[in-house]
N, C-alpha and C positions, 0 to 999 in steps of 0.2 A: 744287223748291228751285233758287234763281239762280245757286248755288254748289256746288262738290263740297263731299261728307261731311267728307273732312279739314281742309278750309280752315274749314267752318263750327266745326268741331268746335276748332281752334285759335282762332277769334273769341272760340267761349261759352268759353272760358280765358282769353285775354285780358282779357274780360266781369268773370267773375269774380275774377281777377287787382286789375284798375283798381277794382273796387268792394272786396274786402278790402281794398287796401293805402289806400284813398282819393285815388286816382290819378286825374289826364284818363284816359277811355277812349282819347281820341285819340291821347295819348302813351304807350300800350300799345300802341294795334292799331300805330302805328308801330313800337316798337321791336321788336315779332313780326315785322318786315316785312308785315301786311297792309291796306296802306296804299300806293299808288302815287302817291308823288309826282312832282312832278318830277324831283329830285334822283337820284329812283331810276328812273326812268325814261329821265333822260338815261345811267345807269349801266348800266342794262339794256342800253340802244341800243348803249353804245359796246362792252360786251365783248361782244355779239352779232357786232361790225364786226372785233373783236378776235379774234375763236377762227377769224373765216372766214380771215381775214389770215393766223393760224397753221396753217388749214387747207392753204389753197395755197401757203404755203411749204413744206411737204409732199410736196409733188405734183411731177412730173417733167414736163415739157413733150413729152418723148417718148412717156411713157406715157399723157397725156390724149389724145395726137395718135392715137396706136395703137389706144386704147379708143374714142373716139368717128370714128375714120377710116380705123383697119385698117391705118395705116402709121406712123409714126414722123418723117417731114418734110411739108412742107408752105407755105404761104403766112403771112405773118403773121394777114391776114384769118382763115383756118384756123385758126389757134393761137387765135385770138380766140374766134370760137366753139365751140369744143373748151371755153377757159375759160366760157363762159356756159352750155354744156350741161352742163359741172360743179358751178355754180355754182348752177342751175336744180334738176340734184341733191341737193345738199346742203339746198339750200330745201325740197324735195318730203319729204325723210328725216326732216328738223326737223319738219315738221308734221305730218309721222306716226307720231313716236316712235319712228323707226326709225334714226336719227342716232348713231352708234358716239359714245359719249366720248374724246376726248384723252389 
């Protein structure tokens, strides 16, 4: 199957949903959200951009500096990369399902 069980399983409802009520499918599988529009995909993008932004405001520039360099000052450059090996984390965590929620 192209899909997981749950998703498909919320399709064949939607399915049968749009054909009881005599609805568009398409104006079902939308309003289930399973439908990727654009609209929801520029949505997706932006609170993606959003939760990291609330992410690292989070974060202490001491203690990235200390976790990824064993000390607490350093160079800008340093701070820089401190933030991308954070950054680099939080990306690895998200694709692994292993990303703490807010």
């Amino acid at each position: 199957m192209a899909i997981d069980p749950d998703t498909y399983q919320r399709y064949l409802v939607a399915e049968k949903r749009a054909r009881d009520l005599g609805l568009s499918l398409t104006e079902v599988l939308d309003h289930a959200q399973l439908l990727l529009t654009q609209h929801r995909r520029h949505n997706i993008e932006v609170t993606a951009v959003e939760d990291l932004y609330r992410r690292l405001g989070r974060q202490s520039p001491n203690k990235l500096m200390a976790h990824y360099f064993g000390r607490v000052d350093g160079t800008p450059a340093e701070m820089f990369e401190a933030m991308k090996f954070w950054v680099e984390a939080v990306c690895r965590n998200l694709a692994n399902k292993t990303l703490v929620e807010l």
